[in-house]
N, C-alpha and C positions, 0 to 999 in steps of 0.2 A: 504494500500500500504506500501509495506515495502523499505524503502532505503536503502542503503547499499554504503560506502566508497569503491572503488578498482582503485589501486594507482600500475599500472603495472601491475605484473601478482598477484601480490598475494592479498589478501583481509583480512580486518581485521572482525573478526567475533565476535559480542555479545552472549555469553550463559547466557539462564537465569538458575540459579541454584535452587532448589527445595526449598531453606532456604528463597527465593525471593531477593535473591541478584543478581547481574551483575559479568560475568568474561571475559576474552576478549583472544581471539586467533589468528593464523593465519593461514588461507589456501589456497591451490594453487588452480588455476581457476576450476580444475574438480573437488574440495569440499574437496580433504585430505589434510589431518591436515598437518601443518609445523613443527614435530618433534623438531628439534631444540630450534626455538621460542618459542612452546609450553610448554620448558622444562623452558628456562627461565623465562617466564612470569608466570608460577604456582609458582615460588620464590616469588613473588610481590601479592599474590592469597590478594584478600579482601585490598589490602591497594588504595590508590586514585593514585598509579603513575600504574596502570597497564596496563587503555585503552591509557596512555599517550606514555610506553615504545611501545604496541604493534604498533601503527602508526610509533612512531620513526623509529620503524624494516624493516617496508614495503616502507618507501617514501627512493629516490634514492637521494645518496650522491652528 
């Protein structure tokens, strides 16, 4: 069973990457990718604040 965080409409998404590491995304309920976010969070690619920024992105102010 797979869990999954969705926090409004968007959802944060785990990729597992072929080198066997974790990167984290976000996307809108019908599965496309959040552009934007995407763009910022590949800035953060491999450091430990990435899955942190991408939650920050999604939960509402």
């Amino acid at each position: 069973m797979v869990r999954q965080v969705v926090v409004g409409d968007l959802r944060v998404q785990r990729i597992e990457r072929k080198d066997g590491q974790r990167s984290w995304t976000i996307v809108w309920p019908e599965g496309t990718l959040h552009t934007e976010a995407d763009r910022f969070l590949r800035e953060h690619e491999g450091s430990g604040t990435q899955k942190t920024y991408a939650y920050y992105l999604v939960v509402p102010a």
